[in-house]
PAMARNU-687669 format. One record per residue (C-alpha): residue in three letters; x, y, z. Coordinates in Angstrom, 1 decimal. Example, Ala and Ser with C-alpha at 12.3 -4.5 7.8 and 13.67 -1.06 7.14 Angstrom:
BEGIN
ATOM code     px     py     pz
ATOM  ALA   12.3   -4.5    7.8
ATOM  SER   13.7   -1.1    7.1
***
This chain:
BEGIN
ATOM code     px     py     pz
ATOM  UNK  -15.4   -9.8  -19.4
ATOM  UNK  -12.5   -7.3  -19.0
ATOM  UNK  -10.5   -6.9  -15.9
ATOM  UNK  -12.2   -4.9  -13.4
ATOM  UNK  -10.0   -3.3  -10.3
ATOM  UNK  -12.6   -3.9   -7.8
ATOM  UNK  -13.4   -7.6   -8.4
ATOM  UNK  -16.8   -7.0   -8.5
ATOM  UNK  -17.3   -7.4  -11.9
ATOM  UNK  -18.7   -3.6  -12.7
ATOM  UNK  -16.8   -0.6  -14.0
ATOM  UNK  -15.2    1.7  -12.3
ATOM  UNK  -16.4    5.2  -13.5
ATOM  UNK  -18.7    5.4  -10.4
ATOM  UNK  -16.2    5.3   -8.0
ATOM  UNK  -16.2    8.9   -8.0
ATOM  UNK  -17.1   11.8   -6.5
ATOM  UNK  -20.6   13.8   -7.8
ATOM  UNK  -19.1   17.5   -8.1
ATOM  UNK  -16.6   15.7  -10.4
ATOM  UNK  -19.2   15.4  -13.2
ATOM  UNK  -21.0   18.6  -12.8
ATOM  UNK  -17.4   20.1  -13.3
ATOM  UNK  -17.4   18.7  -16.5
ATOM  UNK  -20.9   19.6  -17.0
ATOM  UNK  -20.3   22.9  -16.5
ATOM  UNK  -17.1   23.2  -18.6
ATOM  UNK  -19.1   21.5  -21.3
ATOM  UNK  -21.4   24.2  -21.0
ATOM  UNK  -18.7   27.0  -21.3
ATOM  UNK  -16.5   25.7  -23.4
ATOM  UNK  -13.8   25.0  -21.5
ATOM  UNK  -14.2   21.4  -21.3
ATOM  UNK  -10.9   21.0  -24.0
ATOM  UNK   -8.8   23.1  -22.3
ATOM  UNK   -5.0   21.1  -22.2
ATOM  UNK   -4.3   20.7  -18.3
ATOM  UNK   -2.4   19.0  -16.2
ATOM  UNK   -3.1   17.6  -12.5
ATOM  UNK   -0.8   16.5   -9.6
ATOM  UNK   -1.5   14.2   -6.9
ATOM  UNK    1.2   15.0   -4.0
ATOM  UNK    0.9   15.1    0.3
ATOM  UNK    1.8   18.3    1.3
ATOM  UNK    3.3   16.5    4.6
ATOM  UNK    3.7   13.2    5.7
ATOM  UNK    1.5   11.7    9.0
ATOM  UNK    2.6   13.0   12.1
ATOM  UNK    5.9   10.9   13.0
ATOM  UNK    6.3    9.5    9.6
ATOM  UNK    9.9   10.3    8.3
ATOM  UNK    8.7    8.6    4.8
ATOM  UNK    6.2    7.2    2.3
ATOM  UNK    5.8    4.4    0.3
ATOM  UNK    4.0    5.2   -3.3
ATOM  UNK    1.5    2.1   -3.7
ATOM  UNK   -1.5    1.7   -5.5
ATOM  UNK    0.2    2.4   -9.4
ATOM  UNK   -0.7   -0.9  -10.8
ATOM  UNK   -4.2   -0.8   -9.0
ATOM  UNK   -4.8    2.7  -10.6
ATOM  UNK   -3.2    1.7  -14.3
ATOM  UNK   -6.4   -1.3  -14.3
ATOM  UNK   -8.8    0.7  -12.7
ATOM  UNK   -8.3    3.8  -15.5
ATOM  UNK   -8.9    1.1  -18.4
ATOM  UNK  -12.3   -0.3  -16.5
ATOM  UNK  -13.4    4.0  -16.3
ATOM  UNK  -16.4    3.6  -18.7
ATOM  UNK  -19.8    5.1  -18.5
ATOM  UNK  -22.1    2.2  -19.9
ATOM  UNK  -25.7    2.2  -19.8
ATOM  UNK  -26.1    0.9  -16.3
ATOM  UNK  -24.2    3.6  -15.2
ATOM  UNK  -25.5    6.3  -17.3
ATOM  UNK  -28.6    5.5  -16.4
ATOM  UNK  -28.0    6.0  -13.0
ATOM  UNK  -27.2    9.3  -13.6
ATOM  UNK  -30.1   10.2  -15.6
ATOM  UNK  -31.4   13.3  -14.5
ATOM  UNK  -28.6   13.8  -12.2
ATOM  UNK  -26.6   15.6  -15.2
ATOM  UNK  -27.9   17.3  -18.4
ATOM  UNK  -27.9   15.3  -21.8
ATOM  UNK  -24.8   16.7  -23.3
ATOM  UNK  -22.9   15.8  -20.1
ATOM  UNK  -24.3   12.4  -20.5
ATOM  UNK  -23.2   11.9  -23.9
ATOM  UNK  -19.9   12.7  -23.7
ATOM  UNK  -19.8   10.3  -20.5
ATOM  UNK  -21.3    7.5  -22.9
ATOM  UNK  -18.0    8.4  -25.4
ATOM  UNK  -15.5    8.5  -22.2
ATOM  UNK  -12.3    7.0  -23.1
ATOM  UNK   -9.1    8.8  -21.2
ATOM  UNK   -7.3   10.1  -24.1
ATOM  UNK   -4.0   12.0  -22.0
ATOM  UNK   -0.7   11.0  -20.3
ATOM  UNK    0.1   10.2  -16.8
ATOM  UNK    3.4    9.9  -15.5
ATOM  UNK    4.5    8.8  -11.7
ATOM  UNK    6.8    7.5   -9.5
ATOM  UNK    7.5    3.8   -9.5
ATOM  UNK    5.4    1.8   -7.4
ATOM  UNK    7.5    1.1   -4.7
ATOM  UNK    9.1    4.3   -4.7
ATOM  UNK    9.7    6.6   -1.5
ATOM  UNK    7.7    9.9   -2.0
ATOM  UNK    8.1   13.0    0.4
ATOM  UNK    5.7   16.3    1.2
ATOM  UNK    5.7   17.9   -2.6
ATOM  UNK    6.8   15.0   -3.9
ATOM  UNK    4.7   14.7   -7.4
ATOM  UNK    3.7   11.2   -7.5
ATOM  UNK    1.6   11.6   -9.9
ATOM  UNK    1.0   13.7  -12.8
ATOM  UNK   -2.0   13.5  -15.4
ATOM  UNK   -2.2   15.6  -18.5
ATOM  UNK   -5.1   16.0  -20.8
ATOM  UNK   -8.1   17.8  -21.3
ATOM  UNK  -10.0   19.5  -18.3
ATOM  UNK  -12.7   17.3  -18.5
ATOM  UNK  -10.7   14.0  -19.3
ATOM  UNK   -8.5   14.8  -16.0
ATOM  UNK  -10.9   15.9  -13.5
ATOM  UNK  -12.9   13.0  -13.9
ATOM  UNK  -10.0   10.8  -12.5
ATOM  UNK   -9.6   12.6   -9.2
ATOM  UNK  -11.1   10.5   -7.1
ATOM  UNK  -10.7    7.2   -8.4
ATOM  UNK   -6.9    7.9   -8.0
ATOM  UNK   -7.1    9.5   -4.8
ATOM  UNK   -9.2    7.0   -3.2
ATOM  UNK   -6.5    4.0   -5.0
ATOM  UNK   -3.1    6.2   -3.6
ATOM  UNK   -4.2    7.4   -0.1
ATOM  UNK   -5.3    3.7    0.7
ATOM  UNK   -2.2    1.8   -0.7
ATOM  UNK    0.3    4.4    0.1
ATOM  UNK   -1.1    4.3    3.8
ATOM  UNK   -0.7    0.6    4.0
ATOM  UNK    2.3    0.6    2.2
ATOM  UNK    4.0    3.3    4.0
ATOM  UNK    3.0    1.3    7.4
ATOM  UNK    3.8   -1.7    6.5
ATOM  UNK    7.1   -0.7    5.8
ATOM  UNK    7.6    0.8    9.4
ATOM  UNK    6.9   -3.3   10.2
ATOM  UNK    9.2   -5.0    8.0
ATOM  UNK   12.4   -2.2    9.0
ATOM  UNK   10.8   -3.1   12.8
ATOM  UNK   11.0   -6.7   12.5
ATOM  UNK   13.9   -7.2   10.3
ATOM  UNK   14.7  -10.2    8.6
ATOM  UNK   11.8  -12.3   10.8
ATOM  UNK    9.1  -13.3    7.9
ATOM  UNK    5.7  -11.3    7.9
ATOM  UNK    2.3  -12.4    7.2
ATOM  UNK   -1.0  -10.1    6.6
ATOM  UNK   -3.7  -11.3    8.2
ATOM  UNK   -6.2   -8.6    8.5
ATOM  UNK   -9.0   -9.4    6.4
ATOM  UNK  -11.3   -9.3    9.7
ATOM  UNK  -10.4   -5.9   10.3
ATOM  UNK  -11.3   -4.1    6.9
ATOM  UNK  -13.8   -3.6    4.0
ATOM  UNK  -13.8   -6.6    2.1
ATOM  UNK  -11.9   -5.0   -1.0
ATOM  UNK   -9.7   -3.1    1.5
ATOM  UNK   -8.5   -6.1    2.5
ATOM  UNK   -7.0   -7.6   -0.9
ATOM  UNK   -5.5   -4.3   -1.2
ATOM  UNK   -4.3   -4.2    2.0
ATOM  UNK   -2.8   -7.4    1.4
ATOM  UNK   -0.7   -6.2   -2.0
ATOM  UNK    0.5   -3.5   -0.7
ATOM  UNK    1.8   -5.1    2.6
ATOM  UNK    2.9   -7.6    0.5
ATOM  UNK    4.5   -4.7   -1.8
ATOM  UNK    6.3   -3.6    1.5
ATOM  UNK    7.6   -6.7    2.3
ATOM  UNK    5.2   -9.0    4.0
ATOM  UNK    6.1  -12.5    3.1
ATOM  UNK    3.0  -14.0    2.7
ATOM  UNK   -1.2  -12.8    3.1
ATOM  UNK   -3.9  -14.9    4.7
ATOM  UNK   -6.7  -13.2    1.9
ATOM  UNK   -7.1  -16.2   -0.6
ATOM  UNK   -8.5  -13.4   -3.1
ATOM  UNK   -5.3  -11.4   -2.6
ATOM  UNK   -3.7  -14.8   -3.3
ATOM  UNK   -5.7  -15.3   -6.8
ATOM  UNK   -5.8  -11.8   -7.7
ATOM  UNK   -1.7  -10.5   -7.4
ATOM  UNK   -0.3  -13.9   -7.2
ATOM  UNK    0.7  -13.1   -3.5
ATOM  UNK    1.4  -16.3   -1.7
ATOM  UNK   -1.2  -17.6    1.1
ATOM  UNK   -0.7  -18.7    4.5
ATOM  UNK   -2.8  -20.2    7.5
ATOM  UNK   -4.5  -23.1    9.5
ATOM  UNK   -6.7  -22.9   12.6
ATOM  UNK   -8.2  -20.3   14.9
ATOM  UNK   -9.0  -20.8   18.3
ATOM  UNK  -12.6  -22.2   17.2
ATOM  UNK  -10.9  -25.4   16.1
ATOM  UNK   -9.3  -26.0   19.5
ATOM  UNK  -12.6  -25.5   20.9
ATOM  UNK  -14.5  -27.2   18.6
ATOM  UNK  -12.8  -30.7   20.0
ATOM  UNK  -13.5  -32.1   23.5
ATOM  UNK   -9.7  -31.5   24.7
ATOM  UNK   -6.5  -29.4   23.6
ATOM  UNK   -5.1  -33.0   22.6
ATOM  UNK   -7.5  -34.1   20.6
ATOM  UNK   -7.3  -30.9   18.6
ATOM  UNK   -3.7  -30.7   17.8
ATOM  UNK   -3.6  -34.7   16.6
ATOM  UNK   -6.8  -34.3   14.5
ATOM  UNK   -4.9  -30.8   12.6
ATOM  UNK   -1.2  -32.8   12.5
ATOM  UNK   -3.3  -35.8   11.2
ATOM  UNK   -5.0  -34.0    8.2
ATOM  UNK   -2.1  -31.4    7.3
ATOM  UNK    1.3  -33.1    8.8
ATOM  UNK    4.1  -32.0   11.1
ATOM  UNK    4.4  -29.1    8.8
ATOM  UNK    1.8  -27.3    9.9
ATOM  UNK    1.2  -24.5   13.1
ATOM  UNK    0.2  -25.4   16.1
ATOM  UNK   -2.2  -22.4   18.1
ATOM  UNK   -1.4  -22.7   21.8
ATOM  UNK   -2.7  -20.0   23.9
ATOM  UNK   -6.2  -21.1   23.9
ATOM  UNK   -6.0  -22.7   27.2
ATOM  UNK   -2.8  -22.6   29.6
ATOM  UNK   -0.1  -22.3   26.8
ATOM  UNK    2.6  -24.5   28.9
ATOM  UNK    0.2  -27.4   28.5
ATOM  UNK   -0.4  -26.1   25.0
ATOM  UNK    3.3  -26.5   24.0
ATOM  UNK    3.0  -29.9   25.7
ATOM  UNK    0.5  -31.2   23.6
ATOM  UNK    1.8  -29.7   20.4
ATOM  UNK    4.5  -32.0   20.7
ATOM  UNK    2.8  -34.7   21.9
ATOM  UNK    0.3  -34.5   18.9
ATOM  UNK    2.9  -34.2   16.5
ATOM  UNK    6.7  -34.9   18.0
ATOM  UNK    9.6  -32.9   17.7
ATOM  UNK    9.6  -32.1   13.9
ATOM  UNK    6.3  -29.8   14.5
ATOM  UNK    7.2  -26.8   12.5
ATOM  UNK    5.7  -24.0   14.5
ATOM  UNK    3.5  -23.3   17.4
ATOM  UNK    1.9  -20.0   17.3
ATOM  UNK    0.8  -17.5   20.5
ATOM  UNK   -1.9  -15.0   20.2
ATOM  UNK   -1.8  -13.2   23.3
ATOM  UNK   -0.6  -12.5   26.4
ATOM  UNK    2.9  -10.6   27.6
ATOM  UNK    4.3  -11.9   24.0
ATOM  UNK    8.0  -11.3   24.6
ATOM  UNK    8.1  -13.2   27.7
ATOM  UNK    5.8  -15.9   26.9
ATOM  UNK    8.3  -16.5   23.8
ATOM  UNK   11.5  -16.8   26.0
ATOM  UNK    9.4  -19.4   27.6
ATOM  UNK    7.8  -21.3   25.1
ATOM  UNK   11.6  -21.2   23.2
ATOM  UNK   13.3  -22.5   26.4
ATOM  UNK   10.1  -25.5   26.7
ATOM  UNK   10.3  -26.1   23.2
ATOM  UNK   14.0  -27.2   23.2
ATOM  UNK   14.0  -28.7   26.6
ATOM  UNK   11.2  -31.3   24.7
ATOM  UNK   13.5  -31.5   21.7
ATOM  UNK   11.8  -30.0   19.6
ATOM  UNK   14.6  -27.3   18.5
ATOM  UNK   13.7  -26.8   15.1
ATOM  UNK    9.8  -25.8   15.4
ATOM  UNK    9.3  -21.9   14.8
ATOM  UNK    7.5  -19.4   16.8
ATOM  UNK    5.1  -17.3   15.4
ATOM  UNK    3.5  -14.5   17.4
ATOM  UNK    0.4  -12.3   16.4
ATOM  UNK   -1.9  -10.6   18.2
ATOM  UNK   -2.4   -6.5   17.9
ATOM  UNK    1.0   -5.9   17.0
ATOM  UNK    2.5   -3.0   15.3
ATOM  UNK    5.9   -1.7   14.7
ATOM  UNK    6.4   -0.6   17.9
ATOM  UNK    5.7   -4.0   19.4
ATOM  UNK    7.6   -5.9   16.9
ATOM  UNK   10.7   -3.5   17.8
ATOM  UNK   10.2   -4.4   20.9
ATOM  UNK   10.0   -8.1   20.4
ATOM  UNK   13.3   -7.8   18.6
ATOM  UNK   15.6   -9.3   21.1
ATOM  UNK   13.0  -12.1   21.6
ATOM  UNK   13.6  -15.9   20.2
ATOM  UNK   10.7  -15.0   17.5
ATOM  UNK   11.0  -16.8   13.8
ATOM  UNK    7.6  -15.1   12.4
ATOM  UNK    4.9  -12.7   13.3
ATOM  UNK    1.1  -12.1   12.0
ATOM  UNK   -0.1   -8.5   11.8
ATOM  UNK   -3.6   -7.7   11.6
ATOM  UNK   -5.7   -4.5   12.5
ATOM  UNK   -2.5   -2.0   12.3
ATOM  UNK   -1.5   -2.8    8.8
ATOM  UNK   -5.3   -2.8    7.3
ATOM  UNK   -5.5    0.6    8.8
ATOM  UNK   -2.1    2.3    8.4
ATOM  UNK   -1.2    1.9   11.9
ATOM  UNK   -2.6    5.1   13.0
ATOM  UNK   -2.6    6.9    9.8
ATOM  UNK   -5.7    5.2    7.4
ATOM  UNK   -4.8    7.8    5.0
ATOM  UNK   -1.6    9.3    3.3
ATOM  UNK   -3.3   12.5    2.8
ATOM  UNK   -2.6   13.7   -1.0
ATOM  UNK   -4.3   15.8   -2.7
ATOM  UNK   -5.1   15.8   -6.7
ATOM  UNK   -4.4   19.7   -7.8
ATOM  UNK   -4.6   21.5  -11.0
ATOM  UNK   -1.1   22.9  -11.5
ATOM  UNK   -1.5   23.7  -14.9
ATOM  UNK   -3.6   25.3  -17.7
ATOM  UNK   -3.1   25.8  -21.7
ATOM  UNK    0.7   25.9  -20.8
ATOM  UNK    0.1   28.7  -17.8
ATOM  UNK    0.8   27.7  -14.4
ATOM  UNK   -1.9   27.6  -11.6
ATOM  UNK   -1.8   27.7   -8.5
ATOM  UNK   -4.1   27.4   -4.9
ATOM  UNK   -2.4   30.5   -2.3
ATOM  UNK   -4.9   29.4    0.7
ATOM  UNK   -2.4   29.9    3.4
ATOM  UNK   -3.4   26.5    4.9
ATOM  UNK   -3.4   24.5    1.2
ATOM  UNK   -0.9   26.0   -1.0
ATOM  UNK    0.0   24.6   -4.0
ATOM  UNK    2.8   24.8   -6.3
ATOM  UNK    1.9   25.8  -10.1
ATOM  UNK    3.2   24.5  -13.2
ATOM  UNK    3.8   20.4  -13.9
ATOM  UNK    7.2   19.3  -11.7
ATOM  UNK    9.6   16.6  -11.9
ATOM  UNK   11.6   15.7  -10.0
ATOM  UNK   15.3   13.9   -9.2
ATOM  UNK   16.7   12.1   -6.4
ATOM  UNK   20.5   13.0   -5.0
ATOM  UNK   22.5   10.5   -3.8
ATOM  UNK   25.8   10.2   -2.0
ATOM  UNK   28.7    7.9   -4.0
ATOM  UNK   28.2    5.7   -0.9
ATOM  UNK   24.0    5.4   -1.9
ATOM  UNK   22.8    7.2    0.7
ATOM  UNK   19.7   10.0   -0.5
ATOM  UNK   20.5   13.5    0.6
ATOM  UNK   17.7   15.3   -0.7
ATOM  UNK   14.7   15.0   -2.9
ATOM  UNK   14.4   17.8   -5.7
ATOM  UNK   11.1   19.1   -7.7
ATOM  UNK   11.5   21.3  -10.8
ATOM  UNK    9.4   22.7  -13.4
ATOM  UNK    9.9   20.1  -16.7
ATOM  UNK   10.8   22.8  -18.7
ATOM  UNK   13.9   22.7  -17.1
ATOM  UNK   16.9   20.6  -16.8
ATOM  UNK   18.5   20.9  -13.7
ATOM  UNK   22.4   19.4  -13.5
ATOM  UNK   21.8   15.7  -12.5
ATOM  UNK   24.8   14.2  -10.9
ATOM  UNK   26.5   10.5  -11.1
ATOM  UNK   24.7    9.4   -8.7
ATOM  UNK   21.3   11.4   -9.0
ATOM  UNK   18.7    9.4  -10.3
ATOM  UNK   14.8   10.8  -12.4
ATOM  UNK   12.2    9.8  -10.1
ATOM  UNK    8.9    9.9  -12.5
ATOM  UNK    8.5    7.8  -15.5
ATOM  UNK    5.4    7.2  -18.0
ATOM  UNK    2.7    5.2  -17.1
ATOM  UNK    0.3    6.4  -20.2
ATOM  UNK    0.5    8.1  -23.1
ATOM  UNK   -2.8    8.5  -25.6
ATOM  UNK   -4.5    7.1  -23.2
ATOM  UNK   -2.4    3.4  -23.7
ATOM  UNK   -0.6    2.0  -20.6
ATOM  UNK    3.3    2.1  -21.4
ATOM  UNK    4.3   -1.8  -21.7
ATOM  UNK    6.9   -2.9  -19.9
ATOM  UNK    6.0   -1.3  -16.1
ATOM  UNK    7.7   -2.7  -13.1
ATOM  UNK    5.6   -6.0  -12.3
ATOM  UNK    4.5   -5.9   -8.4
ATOM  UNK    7.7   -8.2   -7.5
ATOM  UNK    9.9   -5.7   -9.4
ATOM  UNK    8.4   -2.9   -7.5
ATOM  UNK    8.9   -5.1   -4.1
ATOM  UNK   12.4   -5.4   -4.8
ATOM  UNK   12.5   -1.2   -5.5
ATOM  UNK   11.5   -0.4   -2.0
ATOM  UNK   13.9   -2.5   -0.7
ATOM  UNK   16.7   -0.7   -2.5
ATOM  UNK   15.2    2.0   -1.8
ATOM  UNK   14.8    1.9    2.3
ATOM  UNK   18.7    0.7    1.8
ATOM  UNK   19.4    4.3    0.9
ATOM  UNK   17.4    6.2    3.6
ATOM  UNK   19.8    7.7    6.0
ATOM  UNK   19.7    5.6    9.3
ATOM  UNK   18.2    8.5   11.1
ATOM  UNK   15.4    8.3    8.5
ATOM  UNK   14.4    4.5    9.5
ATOM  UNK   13.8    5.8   13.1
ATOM  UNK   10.3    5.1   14.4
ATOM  UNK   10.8    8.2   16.8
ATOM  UNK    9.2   11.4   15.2
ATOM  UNK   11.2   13.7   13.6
ATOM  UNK   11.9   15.6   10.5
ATOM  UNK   11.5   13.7    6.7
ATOM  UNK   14.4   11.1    6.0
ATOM  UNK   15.7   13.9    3.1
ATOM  UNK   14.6   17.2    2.4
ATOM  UNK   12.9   18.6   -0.4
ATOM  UNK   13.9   21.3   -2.7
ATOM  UNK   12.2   23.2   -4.9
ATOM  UNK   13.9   24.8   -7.3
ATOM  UNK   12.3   27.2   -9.6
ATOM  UNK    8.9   26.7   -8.7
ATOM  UNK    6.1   29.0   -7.2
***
């Protein structure tokens, strides 16, 4: 069975949007099905206080592109729905073009082309949704996630908001938090699918489950050891703290609190904690936090936190808002002039400036059939991702493209890490453009 980007074992092709396919219908029908184009999915602005974004999705996109085949479940599903030529060249579908991008794990700003696919009209439009659906999910996530892990600095993160989301939203959700850099994911199919590692033990059921706190605590230390987490706000968590170290002594490695006034209940449970000897057992706090709260929780004695509902769902903004645009035709550049949707015609790259020091100054975009003067210390932002139709070998693995972000949010001007809103981290220039 080839790998299929859903996990559910069918192919992709009807992810997809119906006016997609009577496009291609009708350009079968006029001949205009094999004209050479090229398409651009960018966000004309970031989410309202959002100073940056986080490209995610690449590697999702890349598997879902190879699963894009109309077989005979699926063109029979859209018998009648489309005429017979239509569904014969659906039955022959293979994407034949290029597609260049940004590096998973890149920062992308308004304009920024993240990513460009070249090909035939009907080849390209096809793919508008698939990759729009994939990058306005991830990049979200992504992009929020961040926010957390800046918030939170070097405190370890874990996604646990499989609860809170579609069931495939939530392995997604999980790699690109984990992309971001969230330590670990509580989603065991995130865990099987991008190798992300797993973490958890008991919800407040399991306290209740047992006739008394106690009981509880020893029956969890019992099966999974002092190395395990302790949940002790289910009751009064003073006593809970108590009994976490009764059931398992002073090597417990955690306790974790779920609610309440968190910062102050930390300061207490830290000053109990040691005053029972217990000086090496970590605190972990979750419990509708965001990255508000965790910069708020900053000067608290915290070791970990769990984040839930506000990661799954971009912490306010669900979607990153980019469009997929056709920028270019036969070599001609087009472009939409709606006053409220503009686009900019012709296919773009783009380079990002640096200081000597590291720090990004600006982001610019320029047509590629120019070479604009690249500094020392500039650096090409897009790179191929598929040519013919073949996935380049050799792309970023999703570690590699954890490790990017983090170089990269090293480079944002301090300003730019602000939660507070404000303008982009860098500007972006378009030079040559229209």
């Amino acid at each position: 069975m080839t790998r299929v980007a859903d996990g559910t074992g069918a192919a992709t092709a009807l992810l997809t949007d119906m006016y997609e396919l009577t496009m291609v219908a009708a350009a079968l029908a006029d001949g205009t099905a094999d004209r050479q184009c090229s398409f651009e999915l960018f966000a004309r602005r970031l989410p309202d206080g959002r100073r940056y974004g986080v490209v995610a999705g690449t590697g999702r996109f890349l598997d879902a592109l190879e699963d894009f085949r109309f077989g005979e479940s699926e063109l029979a599903s859209l018998a009648g729905t489309v005429d017979q030529r239509t569904l014969d060249w659906l039955a022959d579908y293979r994407f034949a073009g290029d597609v260049d991008g940004y590096p998973e794990g890149e920062l992308y700003f308004p304009g920024s082309p993240v990513l460009t696919v070249t090909g035939s009209f009907a080849d390209a439009v096809v793919l508008e949704t698939l990759a729009l659906s994939i990058f306005n999910h991830d990049s979200a996530v992504a992009s929020a996630a961040a926010r957390m892990v800046t918030a939170a600095g070097s405190r370890p993160m874990i996604e646990m908001g499989s609860r809170r989301t579609h069931e495939e939203a939530a392995v997604a959700s999980a790699r690109a938090a984990y992309l971001a850099g969230f330590g670990a994911t509580s989603n065991l199919e995130a865990g099987r699918r991008h190798g992300i590692p797993t973490a958890g033990t008991a919800a407040h059921a399991w306290i209740l489950l047992h006739d008394d706190e106690l009981s509880a605590f020893r029956s969890q230390v019992e099966a999974l050891g002092v190395k395990t987490t302790l949940l002790v706000d289910t009751y009064d968590i003073r006593k809970g703290v108590e009994n976490a170290i009764e059931a398992a002594g002073p090597e417990l490695e955690a306790i974790r609190i779920d609610s309440g006034d968190l910062g102050v209940l930390a300061r207490q449970a830290r000053e109990q904690l040691d005053s029972l000897g217990a000086t090496g057992t970590r605190i972990v706090l979750s419990g509708d936090l965001d990255e508000y709260a965790l910069a708020s929780l900053r000067a608290e004695p915290v070791d970990a936190y769990g984040v839930g509902t506000s990661v799954v769902t971009g912490s306010g903004a669900p979607t990153a808002g980019m469009v997929y645009k056709l920028v270019e035709v036969d070599g001609r550049p087009v472009a939409k002039r709606s006053s409220s949707k503009e686009s900019r015609g012709g296919r773009k790259s783009a380079l990002r400036r640096f200081k000597p020091t590291g720090t990004a100054v600006e982001e610019v975009v320029y047509p590629v059939t120019t070479t604009p003067e690249v500094g020392p210390n500039d650096r090409v932002l897009p790179i191929p991702l598929v040519r013919g139709g073949k996935r380049v070998d050799d792309l970023p693995s999703l570690d590699q493209s954890r490790e990017h972000l983090r170089a990269a949010l090293v480079a944002v001007p301090w300003e730019g890490l602000k939660l507070s809103r404000g303008e982009p981290a860098i500007p972006t220039v378009f030079e040559g453009t229209s």
